[in-house]
Backbone of each chain as ProteinMPNN parsed JSONL, in Angstrom:
{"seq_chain_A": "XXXXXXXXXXXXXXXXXXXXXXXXXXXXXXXXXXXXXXXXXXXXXXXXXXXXXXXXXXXXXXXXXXXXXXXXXXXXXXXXXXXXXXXXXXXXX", "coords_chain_A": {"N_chain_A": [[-38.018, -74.604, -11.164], [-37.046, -75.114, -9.016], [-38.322, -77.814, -8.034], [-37.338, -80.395, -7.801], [-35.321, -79.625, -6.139], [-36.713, -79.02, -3.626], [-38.661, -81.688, -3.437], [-37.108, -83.202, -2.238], [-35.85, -82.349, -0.148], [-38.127, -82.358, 1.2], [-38.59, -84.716, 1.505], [-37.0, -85.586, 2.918], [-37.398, -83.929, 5.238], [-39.883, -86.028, 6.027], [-38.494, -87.925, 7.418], [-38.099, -89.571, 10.305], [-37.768, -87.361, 13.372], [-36.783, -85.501, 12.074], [-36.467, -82.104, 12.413], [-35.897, -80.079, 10.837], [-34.462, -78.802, 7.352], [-32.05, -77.73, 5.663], [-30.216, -76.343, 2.772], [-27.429, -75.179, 1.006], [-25.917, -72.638, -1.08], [-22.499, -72.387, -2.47], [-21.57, -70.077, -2.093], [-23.096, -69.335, 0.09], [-25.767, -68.636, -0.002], [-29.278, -69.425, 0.804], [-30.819, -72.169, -0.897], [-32.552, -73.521, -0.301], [-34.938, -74.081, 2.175], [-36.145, -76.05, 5.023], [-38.704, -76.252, 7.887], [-37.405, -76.264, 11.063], [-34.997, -74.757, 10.549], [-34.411, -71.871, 9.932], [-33.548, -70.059, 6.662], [-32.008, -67.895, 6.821], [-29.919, -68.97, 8.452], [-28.168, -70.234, 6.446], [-26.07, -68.362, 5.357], [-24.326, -68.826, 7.788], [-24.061, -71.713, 7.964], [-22.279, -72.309, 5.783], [-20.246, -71.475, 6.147], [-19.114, -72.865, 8.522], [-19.05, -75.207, 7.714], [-16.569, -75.133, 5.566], [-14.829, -74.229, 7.343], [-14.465, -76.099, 9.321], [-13.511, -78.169, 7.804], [-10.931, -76.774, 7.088], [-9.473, -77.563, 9.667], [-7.977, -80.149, 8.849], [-6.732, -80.262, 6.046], [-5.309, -82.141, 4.422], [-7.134, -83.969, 3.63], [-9.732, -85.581, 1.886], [-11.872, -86.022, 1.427], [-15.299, -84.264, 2.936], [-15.541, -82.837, 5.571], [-18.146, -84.144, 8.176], [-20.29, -81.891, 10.277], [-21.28, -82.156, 13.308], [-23.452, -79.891, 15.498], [-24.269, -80.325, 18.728], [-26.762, -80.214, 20.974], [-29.155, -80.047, 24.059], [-31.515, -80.896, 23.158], [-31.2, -81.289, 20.416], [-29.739, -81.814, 17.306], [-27.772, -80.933, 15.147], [-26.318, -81.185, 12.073], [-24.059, -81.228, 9.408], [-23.192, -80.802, 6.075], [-21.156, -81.184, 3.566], [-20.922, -81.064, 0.044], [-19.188, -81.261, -2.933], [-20.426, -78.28, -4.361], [-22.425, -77.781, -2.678], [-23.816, -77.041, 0.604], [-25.509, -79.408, 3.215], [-27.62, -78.717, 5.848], [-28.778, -80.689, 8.32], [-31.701, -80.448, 10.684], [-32.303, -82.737, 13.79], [-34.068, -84.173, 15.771], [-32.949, -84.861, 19.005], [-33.388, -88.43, 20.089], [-34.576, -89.74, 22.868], [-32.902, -91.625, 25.793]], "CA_chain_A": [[-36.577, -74.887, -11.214], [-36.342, -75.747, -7.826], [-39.205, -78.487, -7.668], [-36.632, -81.578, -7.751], [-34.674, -80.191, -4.731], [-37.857, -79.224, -3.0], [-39.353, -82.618, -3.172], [-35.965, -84.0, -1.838], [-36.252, -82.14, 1.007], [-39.727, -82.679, 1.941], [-38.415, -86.305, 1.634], [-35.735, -85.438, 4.484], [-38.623, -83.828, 6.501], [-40.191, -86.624, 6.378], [-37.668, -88.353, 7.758], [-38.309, -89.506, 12.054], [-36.991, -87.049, 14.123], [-36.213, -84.672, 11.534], [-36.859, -81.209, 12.278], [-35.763, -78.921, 9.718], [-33.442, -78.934, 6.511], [-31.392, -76.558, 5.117], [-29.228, -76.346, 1.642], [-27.018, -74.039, 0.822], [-24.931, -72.691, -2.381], [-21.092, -72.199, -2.11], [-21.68, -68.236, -1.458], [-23.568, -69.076, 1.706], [-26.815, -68.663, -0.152], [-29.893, -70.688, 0.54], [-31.385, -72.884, -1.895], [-33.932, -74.113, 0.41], [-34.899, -74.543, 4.132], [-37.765, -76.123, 5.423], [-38.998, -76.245, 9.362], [-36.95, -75.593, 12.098], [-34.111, -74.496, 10.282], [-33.84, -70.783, 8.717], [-32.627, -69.357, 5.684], [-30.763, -66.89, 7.37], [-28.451, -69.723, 8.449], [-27.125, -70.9, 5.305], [-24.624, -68.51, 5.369], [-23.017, -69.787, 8.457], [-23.838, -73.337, 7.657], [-21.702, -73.077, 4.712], [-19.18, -71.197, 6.797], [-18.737, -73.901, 9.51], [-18.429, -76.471, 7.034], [-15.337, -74.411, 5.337], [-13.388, -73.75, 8.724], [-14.201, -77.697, 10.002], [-12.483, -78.389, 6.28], [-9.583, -76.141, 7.148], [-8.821, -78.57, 10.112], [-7.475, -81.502, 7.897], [-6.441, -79.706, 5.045], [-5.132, -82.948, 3.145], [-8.148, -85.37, 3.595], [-10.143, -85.706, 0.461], [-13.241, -85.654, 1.815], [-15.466, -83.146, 3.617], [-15.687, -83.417, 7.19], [-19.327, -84.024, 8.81], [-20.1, -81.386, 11.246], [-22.098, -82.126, 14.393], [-23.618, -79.228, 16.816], [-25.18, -80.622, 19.382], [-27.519, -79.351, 22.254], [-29.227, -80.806, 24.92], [-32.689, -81.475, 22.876], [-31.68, -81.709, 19.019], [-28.585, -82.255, 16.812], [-27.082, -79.964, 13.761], [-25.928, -82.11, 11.283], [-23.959, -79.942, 8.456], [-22.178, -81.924, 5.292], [-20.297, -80.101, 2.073], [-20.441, -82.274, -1.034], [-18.987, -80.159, -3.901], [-20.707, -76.84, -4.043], [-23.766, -77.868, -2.003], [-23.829, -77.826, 1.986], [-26.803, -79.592, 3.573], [-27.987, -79.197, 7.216], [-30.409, -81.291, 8.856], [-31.523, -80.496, 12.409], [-32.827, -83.374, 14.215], [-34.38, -84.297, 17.185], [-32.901, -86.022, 20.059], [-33.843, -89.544, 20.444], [-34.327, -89.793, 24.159], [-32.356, -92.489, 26.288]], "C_chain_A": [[-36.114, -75.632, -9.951], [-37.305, -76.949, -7.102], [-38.544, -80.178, -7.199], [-35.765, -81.158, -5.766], [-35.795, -79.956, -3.62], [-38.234, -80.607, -2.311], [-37.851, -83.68, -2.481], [-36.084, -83.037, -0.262], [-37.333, -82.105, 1.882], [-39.429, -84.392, 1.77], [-37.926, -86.441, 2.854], [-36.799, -85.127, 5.568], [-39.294, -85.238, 6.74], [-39.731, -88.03, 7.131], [-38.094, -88.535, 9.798], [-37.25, -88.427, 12.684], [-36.65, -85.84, 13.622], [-36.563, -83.108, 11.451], [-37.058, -79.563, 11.638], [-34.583, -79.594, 9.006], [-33.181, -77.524, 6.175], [-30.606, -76.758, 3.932], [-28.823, -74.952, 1.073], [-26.3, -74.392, -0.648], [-23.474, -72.308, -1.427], [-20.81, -70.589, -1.532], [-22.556, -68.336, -0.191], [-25.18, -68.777, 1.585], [-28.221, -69.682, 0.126], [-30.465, -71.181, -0.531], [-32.525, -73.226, -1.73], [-34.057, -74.613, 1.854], [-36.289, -74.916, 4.025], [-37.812, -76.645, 7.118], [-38.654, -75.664, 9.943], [-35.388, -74.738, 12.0], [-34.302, -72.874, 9.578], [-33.21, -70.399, 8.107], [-31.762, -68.692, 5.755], [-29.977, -67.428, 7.354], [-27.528, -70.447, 7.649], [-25.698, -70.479, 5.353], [-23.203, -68.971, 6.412], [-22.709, -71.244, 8.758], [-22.982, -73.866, 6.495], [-20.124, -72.473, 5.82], [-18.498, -72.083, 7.84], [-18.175, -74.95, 8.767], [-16.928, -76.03, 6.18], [-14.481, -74.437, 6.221], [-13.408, -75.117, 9.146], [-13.295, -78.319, 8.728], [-11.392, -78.32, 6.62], [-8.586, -76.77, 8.732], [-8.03, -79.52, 9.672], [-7.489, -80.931, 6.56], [-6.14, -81.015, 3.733], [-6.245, -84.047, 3.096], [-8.83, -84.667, 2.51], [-11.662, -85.374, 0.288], [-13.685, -84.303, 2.712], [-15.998, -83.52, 4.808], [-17.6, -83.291, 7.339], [-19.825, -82.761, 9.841], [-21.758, -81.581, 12.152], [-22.29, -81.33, 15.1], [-24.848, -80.191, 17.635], [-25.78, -80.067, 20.782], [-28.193, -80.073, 23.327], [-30.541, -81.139, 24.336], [-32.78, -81.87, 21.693], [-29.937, -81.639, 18.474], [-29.016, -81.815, 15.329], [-26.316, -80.919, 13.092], [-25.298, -80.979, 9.858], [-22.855, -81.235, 7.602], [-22.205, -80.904, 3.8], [-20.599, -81.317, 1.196], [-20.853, -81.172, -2.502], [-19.334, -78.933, -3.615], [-21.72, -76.571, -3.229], [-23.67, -78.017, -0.633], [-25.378, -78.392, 2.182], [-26.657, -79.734, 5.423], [-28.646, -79.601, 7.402], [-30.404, -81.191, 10.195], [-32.419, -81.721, 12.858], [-32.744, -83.521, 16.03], [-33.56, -85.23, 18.23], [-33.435, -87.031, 20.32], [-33.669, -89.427, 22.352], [-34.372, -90.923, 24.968], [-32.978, -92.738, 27.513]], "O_chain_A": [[-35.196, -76.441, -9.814], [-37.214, -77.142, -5.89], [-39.132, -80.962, -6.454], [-35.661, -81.847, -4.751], [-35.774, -80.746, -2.676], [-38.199, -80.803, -1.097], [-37.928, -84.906, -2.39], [-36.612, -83.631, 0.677], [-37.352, -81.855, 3.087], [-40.355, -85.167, 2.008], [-38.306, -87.231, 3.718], [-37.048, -85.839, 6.541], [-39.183, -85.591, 7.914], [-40.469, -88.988, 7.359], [-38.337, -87.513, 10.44], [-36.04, -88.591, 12.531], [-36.226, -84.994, 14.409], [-36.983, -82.766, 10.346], [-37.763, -78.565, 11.783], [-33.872, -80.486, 9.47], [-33.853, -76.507, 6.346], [-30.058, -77.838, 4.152], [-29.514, -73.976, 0.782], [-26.105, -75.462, -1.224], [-23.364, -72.053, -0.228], [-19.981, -70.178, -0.721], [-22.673, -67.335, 0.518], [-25.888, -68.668, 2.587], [-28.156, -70.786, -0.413], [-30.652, -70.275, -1.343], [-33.423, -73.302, -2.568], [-33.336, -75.405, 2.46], [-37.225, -74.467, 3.363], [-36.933, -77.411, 7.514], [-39.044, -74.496, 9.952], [-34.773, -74.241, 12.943], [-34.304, -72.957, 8.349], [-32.077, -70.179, 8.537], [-30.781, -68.688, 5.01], [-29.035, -67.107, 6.63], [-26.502, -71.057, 7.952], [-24.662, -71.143, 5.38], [-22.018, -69.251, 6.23], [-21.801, -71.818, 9.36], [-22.82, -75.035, 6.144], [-19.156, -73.192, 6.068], [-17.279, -71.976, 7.969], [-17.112, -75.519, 9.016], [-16.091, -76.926, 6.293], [-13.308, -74.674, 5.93], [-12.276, -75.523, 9.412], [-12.312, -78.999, 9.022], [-10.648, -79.301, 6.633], [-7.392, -76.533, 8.913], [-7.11, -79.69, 10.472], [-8.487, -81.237, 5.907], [-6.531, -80.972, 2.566], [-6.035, -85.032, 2.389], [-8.642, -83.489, 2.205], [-12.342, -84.776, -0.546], [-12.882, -83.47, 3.132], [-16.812, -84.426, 4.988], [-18.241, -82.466, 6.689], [-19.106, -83.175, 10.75], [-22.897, -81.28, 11.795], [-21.408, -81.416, 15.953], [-25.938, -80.594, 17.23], [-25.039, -79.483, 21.573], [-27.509, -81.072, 23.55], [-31.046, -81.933, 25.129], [-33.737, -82.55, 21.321], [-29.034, -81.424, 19.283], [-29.984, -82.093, 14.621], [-25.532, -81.525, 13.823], [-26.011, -80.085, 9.402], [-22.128, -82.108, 8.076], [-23.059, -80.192, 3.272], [-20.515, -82.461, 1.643], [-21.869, -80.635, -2.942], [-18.733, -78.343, -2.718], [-22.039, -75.413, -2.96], [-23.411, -79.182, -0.334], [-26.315, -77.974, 1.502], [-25.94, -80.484, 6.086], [-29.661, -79.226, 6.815], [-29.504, -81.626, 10.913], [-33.464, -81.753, 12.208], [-31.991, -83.231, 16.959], [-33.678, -86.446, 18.087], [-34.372, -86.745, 21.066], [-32.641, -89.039, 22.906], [-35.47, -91.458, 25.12], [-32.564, -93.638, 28.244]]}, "seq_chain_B": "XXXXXXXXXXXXXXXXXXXXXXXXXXXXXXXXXXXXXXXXXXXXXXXXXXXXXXXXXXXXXXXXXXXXXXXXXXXXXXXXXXXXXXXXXXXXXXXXXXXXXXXXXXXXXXXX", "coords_chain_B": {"N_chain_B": [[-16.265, -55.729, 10.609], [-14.43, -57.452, 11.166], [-16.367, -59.694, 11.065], [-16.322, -60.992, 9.178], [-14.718, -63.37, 6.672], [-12.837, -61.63, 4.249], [-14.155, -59.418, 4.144], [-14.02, -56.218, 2.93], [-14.87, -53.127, 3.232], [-17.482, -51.194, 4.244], [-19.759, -48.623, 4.04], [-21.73, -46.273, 4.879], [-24.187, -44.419, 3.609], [-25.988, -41.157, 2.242], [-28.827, -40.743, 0.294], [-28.173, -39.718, -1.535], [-25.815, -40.412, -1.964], [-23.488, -39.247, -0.304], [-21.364, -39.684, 2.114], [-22.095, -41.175, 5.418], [-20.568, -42.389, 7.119], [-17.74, -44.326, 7.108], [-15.973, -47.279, 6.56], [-12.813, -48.944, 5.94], [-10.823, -51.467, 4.846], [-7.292, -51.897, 3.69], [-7.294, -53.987, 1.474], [-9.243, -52.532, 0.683], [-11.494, -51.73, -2.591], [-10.752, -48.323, -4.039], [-11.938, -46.652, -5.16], [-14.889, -47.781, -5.411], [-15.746, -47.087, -2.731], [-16.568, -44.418, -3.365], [-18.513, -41.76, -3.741], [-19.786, -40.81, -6.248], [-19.699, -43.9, -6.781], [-21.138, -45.413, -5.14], [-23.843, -43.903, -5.216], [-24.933, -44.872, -7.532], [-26.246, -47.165, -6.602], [-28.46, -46.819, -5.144], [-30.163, -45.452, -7.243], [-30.43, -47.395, -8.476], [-32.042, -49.113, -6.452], [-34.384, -47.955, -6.385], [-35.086, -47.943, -9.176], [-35.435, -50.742, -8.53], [-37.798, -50.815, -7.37], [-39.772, -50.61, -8.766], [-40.532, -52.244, -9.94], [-43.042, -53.584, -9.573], [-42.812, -55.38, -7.149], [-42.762, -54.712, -5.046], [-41.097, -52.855, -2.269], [-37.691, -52.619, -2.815], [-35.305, -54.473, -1.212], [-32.338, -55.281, -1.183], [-29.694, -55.451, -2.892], [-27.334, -57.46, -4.524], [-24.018, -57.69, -5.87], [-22.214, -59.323, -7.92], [-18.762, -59.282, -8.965], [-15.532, -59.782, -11.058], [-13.679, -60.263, -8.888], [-14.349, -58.372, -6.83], [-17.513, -58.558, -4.533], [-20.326, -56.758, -4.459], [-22.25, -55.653, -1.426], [-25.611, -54.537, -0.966], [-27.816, -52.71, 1.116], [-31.202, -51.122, 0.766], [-31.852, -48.861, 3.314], [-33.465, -46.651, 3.678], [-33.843, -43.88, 4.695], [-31.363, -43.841, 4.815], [-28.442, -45.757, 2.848], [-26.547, -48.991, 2.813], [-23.373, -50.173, 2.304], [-22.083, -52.749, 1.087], [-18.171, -54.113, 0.623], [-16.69, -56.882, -0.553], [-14.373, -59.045, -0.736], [-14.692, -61.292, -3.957], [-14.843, -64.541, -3.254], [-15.759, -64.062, -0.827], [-18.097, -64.994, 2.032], [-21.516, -64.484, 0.789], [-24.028, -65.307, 2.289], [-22.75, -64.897, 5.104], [-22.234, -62.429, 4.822], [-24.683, -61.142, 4.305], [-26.087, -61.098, 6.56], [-25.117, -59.964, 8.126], [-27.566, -57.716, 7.913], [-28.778, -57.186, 9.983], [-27.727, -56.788, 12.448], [-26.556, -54.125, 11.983], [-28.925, -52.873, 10.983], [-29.538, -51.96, 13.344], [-27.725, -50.402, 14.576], [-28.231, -48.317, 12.879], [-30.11, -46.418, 13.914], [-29.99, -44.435, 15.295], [-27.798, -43.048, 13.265], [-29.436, -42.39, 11.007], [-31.268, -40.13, 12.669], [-29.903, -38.2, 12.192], [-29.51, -37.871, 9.603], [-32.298, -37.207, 8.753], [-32.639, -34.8, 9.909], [-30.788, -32.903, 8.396]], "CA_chain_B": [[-15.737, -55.913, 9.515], [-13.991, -58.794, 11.247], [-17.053, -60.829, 11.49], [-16.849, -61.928, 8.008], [-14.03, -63.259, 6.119], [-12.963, -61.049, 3.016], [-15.181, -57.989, 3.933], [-13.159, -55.325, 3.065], [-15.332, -51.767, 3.655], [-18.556, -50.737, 4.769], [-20.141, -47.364, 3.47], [-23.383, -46.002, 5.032], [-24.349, -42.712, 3.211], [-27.5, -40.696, 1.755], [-29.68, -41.235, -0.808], [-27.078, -38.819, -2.915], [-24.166, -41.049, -2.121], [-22.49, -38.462, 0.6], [-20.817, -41.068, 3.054], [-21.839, -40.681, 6.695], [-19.75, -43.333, 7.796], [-17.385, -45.267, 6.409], [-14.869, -48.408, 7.219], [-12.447, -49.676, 5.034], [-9.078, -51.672, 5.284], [-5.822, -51.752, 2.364], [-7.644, -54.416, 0.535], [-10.764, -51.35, -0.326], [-10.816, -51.061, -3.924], [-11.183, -46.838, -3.55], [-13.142, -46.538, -6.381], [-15.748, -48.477, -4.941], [-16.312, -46.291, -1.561], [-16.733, -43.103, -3.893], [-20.389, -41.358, -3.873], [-20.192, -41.487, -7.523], [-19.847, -45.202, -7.081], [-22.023, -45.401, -3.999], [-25.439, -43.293, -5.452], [-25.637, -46.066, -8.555], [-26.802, -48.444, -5.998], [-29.34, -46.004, -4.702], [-30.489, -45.077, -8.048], [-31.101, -48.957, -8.834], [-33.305, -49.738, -5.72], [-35.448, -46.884, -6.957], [-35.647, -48.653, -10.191], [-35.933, -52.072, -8.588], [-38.817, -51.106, -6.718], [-40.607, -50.021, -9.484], [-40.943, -53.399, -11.18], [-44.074, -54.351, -9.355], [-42.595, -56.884, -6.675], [-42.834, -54.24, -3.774], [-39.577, -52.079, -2.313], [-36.067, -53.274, -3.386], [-34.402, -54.099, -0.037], [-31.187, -55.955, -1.183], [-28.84, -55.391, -4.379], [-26.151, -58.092, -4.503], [-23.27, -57.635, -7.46], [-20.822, -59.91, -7.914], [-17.566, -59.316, -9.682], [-14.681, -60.994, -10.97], [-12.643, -59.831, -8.065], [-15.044, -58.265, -5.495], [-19.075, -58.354, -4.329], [-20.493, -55.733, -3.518], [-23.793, -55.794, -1.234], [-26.35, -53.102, -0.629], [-29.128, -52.505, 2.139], [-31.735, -50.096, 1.582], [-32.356, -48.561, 4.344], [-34.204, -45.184, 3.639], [-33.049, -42.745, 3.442], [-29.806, -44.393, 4.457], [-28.067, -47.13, 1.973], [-25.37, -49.593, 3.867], [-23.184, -50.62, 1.465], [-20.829, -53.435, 1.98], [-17.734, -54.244, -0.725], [-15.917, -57.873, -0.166], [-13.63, -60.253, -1.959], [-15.661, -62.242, -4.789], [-15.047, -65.021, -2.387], [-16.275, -63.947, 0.498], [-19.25, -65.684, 1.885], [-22.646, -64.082, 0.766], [-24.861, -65.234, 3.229], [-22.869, -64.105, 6.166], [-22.536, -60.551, 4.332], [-26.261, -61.12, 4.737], [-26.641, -61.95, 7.93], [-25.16, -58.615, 8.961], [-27.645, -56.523, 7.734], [-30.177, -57.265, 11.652], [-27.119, -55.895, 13.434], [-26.119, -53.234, 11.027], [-29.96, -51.488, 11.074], [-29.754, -51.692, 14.864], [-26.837, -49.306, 14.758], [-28.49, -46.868, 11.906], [-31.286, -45.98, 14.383], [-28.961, -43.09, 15.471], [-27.464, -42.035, 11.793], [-31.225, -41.959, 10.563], [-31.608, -39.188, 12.873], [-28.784, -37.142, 11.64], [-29.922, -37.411, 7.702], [-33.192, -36.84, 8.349], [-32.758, -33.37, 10.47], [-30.796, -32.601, 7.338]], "C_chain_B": [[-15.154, -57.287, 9.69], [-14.761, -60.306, 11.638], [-17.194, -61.922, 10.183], [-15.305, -62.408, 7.171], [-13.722, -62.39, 4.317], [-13.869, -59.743, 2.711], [-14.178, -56.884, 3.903], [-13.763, -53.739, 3.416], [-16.89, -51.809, 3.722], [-18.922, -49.23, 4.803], [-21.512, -47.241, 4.195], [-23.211, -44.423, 4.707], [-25.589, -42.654, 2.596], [-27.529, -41.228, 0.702], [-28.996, -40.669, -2.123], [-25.462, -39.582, -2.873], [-23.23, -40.783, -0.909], [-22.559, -39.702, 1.735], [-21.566, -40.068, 4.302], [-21.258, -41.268, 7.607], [-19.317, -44.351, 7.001], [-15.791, -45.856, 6.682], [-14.289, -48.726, 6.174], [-11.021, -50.711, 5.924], [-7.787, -51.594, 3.809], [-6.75, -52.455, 1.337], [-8.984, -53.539, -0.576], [-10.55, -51.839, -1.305], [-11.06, -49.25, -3.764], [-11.907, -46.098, -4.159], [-14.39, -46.79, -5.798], [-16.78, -47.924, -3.42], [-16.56, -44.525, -2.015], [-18.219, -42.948, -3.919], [-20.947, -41.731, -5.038], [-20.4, -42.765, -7.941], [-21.326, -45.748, -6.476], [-23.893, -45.331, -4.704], [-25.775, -44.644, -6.852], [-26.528, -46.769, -7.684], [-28.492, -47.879, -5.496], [-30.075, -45.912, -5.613], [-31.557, -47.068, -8.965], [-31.921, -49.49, -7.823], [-34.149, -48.926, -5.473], [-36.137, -47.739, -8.277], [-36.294, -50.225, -10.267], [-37.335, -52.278, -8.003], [-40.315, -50.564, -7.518], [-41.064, -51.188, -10.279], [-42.386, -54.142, -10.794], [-44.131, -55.397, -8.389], [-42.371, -56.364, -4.885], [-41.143, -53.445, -3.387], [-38.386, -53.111, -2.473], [-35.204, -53.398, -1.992], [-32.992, -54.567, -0.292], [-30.733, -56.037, -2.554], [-27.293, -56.55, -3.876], [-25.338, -58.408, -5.631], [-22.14, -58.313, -7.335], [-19.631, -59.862, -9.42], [-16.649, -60.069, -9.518], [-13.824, -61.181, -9.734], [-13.228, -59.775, -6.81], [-16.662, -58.393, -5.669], [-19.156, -57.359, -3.794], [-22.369, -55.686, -3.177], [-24.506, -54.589, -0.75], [-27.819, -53.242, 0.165], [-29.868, -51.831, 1.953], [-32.177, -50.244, 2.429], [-32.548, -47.101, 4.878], [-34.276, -44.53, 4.545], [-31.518, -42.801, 4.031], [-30.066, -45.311, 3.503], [-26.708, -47.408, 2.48], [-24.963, -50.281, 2.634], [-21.565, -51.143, 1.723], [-19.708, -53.972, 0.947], [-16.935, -55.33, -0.037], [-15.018, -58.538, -1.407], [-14.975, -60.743, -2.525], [-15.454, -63.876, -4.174], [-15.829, -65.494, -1.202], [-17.954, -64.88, 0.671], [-20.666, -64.414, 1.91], [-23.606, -63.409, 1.694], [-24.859, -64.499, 4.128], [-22.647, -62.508, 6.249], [-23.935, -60.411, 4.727], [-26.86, -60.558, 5.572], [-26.535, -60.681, 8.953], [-25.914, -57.471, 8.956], [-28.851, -56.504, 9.29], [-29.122, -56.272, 11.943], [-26.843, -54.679, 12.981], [-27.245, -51.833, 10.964], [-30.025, -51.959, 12.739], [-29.002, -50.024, 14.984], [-27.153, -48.237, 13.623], [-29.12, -46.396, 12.571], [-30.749, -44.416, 14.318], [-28.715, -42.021, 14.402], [-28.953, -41.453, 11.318], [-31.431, -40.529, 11.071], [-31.177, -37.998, 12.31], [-29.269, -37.312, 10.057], [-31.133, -37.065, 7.788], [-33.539, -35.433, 8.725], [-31.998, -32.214, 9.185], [-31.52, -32.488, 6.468]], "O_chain_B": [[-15.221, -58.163, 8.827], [-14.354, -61.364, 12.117], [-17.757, -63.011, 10.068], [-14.622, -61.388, 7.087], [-14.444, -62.664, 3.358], [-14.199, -59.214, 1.65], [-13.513, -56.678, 4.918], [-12.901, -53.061, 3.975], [-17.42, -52.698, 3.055], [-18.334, -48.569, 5.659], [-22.348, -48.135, 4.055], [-22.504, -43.552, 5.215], [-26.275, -43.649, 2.364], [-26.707, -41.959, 0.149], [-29.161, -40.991, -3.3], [-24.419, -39.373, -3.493], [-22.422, -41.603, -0.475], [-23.511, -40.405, 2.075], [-21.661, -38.841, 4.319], [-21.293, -40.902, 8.782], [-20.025, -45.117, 6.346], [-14.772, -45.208, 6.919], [-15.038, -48.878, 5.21], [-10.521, -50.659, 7.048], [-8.091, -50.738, 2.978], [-7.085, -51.786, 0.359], [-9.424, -53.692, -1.716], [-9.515, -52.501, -1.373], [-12.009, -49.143, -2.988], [-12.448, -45.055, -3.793], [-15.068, -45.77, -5.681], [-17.944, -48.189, -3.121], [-16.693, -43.608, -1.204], [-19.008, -43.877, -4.093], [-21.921, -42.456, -5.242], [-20.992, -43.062, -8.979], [-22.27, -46.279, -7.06], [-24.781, -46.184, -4.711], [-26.874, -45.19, -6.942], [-27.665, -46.964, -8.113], [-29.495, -48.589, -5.552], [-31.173, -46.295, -5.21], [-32.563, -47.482, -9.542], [-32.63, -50.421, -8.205], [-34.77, -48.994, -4.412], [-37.312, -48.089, -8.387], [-37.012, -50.802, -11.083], [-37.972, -53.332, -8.013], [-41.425, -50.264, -7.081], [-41.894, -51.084, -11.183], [-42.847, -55.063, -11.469], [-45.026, -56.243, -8.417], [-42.04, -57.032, -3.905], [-40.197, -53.515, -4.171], [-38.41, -54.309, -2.192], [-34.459, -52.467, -1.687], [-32.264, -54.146, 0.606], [-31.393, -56.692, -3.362], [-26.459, -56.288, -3.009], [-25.733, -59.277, -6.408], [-21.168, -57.919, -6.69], [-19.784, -60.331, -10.548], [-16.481, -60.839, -8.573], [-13.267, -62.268, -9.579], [-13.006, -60.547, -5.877], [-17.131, -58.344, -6.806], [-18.441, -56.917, -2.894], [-23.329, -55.681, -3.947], [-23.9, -53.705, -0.146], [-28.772, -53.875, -0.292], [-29.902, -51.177, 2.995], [-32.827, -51.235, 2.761], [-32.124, -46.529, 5.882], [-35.118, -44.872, 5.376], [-30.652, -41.969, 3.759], [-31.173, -45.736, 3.17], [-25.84, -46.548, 2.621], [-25.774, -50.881, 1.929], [-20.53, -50.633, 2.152], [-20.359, -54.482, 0.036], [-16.417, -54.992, 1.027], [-15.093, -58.457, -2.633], [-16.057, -60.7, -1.94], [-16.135, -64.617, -4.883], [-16.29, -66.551, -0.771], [-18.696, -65.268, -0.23], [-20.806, -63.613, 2.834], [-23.956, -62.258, 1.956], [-25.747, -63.718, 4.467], [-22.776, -61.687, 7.157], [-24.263, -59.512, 5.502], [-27.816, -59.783, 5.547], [-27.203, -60.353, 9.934], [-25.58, -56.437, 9.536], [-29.696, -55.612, 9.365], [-29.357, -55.074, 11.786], [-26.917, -53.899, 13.931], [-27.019, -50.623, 10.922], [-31.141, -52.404, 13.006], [-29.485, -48.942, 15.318], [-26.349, -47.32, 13.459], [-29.127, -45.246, 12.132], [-31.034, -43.519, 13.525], [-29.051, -40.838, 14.361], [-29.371, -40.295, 11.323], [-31.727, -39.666, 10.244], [-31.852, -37.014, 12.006], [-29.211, -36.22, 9.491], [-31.432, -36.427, 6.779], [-34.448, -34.825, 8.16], [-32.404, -31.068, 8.995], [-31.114, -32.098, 5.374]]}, "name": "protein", "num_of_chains": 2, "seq": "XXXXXXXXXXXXXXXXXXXXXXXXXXXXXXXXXXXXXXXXXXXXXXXXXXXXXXXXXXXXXXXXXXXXXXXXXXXXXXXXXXXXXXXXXXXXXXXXXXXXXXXXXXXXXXXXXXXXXXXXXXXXXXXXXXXXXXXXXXXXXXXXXXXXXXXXXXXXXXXXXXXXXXXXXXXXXXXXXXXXXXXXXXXXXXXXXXXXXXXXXXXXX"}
């Protein structure tokens, strides 16, 4: 059942730089993590993306959310009932 | 309780239901923090762990209204009741910190 989003995220892994994915359901559940990312954190990867929402209440869209750290970068995005995080690596300047 | 949005009570009681601690706020339903309500859950991760797939650690029921999530955690059961809203996961998420703080109760049900 879950071989389509699987192979979509082993697409993202394979992605430069990319060191874990994450997808969540609308209850905060995961769907699927792979690397550096754990399952555990779905539910507050869907939760962040909810409260960065509740900033701009009338925009249409769903906000992006960036954490960033001093070696890698949280990437978190809502679209409909699905969040997706991707952690990636720091490119270094 | 206020780490989650929509968590309304938190039950930890025996394997018979009898509360040994328990949180609520107005939104409870009061039904829902009763033993008689309570021991079902108990009674089903007896039965879930019988299916062949190893012990039953996590019952999650969602209703039209509220969820209600369940920990075993033998021979306690932490049992958490939220809006049907509420987020899941981070109901989840509480059950690390949650058996930190049973170490203690444990002692007290099992000298019983």
């Amino acid at each position: 059942m879950e071989k389509e989003l699987d192979k979509h995220l082993e697409e993202t892994m394979n992605t430069h730089g990319v060191l874990g994915t994450l997808c969540a359901d609308q209850h905060g559940l995961c769907l699927g993590a792979k690397g550096s990312v754990s399952t555990d954190a779905a539910g507050m990867v869907t939760r962040l993306s909810e409260l960065a929402g509740q900033l701009d209440p009338s925009s249409e869209e769903d906000p992006i959310v960036c954490i960033e750290s001093d070696a890698s970068t949280l990437m978190i995005k809502k679209h409909d009932d699905v969040t997706m995080a991707i952690h990636k690596a720091k490119v270094p300047t | 309780m206020s780490k989650v949005d929509g968590l309304y009570g938190i039950a930890i009681t025996d394997r018979d239901g009898v509360p040994v601690l328990k949180v609520s706020n107005e939104h409870a339903p009061e039904m829902a923090l009763r033993p008689g309500f309570l021991v079902t859950f108990s009674m089903a991760a007896d039965q879930g762990s019988k299916m062949g797939l190893g012990k039953n650690q996590r019952i999650v029921c969602m209703y039209s209204a509220y969820q209600v999530v369940h920990f075993n955690k033998a021979p306690l059961m932490v049992t958490l009741v939220a809006n049907s809203t509420a987020n899941t996961g981070m109901i989840l998420s509480l059950e690390d910190e949650l058996t930190d703080a049973l170490q203690d109760l444990r002692q007290a049900v099992d000298v019983a």
